[in-house]
C-alpha positions in Angstrom: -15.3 -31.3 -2.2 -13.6 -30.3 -5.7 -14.0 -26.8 -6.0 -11.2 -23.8 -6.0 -10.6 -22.4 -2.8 -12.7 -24.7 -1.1 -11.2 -25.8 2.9 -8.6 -28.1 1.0 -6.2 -28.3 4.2 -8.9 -30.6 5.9 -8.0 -33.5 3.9 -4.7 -35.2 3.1 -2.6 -32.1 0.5 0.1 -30.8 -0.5 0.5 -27.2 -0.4 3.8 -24.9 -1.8 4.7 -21.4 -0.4 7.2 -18.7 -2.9 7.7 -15.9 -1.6 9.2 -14.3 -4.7 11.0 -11.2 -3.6 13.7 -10.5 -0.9 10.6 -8.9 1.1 9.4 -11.7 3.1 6.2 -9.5 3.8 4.2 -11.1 0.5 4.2 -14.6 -0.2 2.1 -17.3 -2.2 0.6 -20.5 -0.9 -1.0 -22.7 -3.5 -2.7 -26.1 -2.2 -3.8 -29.2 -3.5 -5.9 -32.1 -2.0 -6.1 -35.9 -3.1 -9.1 -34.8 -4.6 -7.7 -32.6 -6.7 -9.2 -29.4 -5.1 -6.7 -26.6 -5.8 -6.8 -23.7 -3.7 -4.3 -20.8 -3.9 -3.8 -17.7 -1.4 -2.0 -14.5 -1.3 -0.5 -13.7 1.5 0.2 -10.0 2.8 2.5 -8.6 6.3 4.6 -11.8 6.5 1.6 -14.1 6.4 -0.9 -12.4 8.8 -3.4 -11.1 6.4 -4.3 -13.9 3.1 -7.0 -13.6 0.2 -8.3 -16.5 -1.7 -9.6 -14.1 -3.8 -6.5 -13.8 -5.5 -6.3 -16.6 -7.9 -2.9 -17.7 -9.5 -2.7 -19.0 -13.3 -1.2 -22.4 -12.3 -2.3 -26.1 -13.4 -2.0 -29.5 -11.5 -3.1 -33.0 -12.0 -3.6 -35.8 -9.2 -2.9 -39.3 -9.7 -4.3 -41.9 -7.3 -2.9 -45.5 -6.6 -4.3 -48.0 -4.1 -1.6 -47.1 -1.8 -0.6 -43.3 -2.4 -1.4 -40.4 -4.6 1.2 -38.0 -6.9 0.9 -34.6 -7.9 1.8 -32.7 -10.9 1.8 -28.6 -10.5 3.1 -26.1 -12.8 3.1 -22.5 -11.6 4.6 -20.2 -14.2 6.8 -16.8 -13.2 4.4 -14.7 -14.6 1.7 -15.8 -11.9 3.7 -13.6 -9.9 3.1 -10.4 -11.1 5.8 -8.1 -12.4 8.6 -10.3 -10.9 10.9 -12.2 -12.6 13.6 -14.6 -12.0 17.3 -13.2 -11.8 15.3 -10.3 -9.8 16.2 -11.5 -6.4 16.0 -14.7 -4.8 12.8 -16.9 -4.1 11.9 -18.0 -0.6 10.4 -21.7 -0.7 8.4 -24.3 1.0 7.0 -27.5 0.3 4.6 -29.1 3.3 2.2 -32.1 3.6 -0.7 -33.2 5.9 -1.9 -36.0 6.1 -4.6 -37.4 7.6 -4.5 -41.5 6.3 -3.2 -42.9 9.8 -6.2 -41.0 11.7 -4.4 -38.3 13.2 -2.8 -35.2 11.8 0.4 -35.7 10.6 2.9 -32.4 9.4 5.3 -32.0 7.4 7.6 -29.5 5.6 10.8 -29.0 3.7 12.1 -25.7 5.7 12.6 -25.9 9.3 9.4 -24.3 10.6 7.2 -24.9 13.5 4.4 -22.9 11.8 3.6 -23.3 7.7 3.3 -19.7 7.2 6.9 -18.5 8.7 8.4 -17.3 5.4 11.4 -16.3 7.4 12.3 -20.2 7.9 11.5 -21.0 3.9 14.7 -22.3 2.2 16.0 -19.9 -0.4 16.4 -20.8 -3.6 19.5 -19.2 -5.3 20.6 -18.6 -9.3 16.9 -18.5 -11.0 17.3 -16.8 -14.2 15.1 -16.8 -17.1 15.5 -14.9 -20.4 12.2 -13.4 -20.3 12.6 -10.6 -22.7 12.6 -13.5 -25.9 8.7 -14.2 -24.5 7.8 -10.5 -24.7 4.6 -9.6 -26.6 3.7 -6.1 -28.0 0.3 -5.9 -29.3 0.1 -2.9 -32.1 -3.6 -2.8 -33.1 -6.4 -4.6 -32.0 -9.9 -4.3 -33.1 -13.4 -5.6 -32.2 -16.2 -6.4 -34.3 -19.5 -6.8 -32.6 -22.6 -8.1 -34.3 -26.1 -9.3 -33.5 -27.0 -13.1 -34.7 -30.5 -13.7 -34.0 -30.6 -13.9 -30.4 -26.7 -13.4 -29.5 -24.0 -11.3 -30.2 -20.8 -12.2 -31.8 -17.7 -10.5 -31.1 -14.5 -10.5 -33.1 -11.3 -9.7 -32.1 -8.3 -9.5 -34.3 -4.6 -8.2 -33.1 -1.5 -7.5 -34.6 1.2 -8.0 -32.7 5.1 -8.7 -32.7 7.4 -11.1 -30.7 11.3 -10.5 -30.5 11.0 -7.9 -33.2 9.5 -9.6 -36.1 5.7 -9.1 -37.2 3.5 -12.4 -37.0 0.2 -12.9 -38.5 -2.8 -11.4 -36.8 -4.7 -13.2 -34.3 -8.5 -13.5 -34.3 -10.9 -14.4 -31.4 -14.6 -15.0 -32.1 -17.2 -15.1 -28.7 -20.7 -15.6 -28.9 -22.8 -15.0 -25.9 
């Protein structure tokens, strides 16, 4: 099935684990199938307690062949909350199962007998990212709501500067 957080592990995937802090007691999984079902997971107390209600901003794209299938996955820093890169270094692990021969076949980047052992993850060293020249302050936003026969349409208009220099507002229209 193609939906989010559907049972993707059941079917031949690929799935990506960051644990980005020097805590390994929170780390990220984020899985995708053949298919293209995505499915991502938040795991808490070094992997014994996970919630796919959590849902990561991250995009992928599958590409099948006759004989294999590729994926594309971009999962930007800020998915991860308040951390950053250059805060610490990022615990990782890439894994596949596959299921094309008939029988369950595993494997993984870090030496691990169990997926979900971010202790074994291979670190990843030197990240740094000059976040502050993507910082965004919003100075005045405003809403506009008004009926249209049988909806509502909302405007939204901010103001709002990026490294220190004023840019032209924003507007947003919904109807619903």
């Amino acid at each position: 099935m193609k939906f989010r957080d559907n049972a993707v592990s059941n079917d031949d995937d690929i799935e990506i684990f960051i644990a980005p802090s020097d805590s390994v007691s929170q780390f990220y999984q984020f899985l995708i199938n053949a298919r293209g079902t995505v499915q991502d997971i938040e795991l808490l107390e070094g992997g014994r307690v996970g919630s796919v209600a959590w849902d990561g901003w991250w995009q992928s794209a599958v590409k099948k062949q006759a004989d294999r299938w590729t994926v594309e996955i971009f999962i930007p820093w800020a998915t991860f909350g308040s951390w950053q890169p250059g805060q610490g270094d990022v615990g990782f692990n890439l894994t596949r199962e596959r299921y094309a021969t008939g029988t369950r076949e595993l494997y993984s980047l870090a030496d691990v007998t169990r997926f979900h052992n971010p202790e074994k993850f291979i670190t990843l060293t030197g990240l740094s990212v000059d976040t502050a020249r993507l910082a965004n302050t919003i100075l005045d936003l405003t809403a506009d709501i008004a009926r249209k026969d049988h909806y509502y349409q909302v405007d939204l208009t901010a103001d709002w500067i990026t490294r220190a220099k004023l840019l032209d507002p924003l507007t947003f229209s919904f109807l619903n």
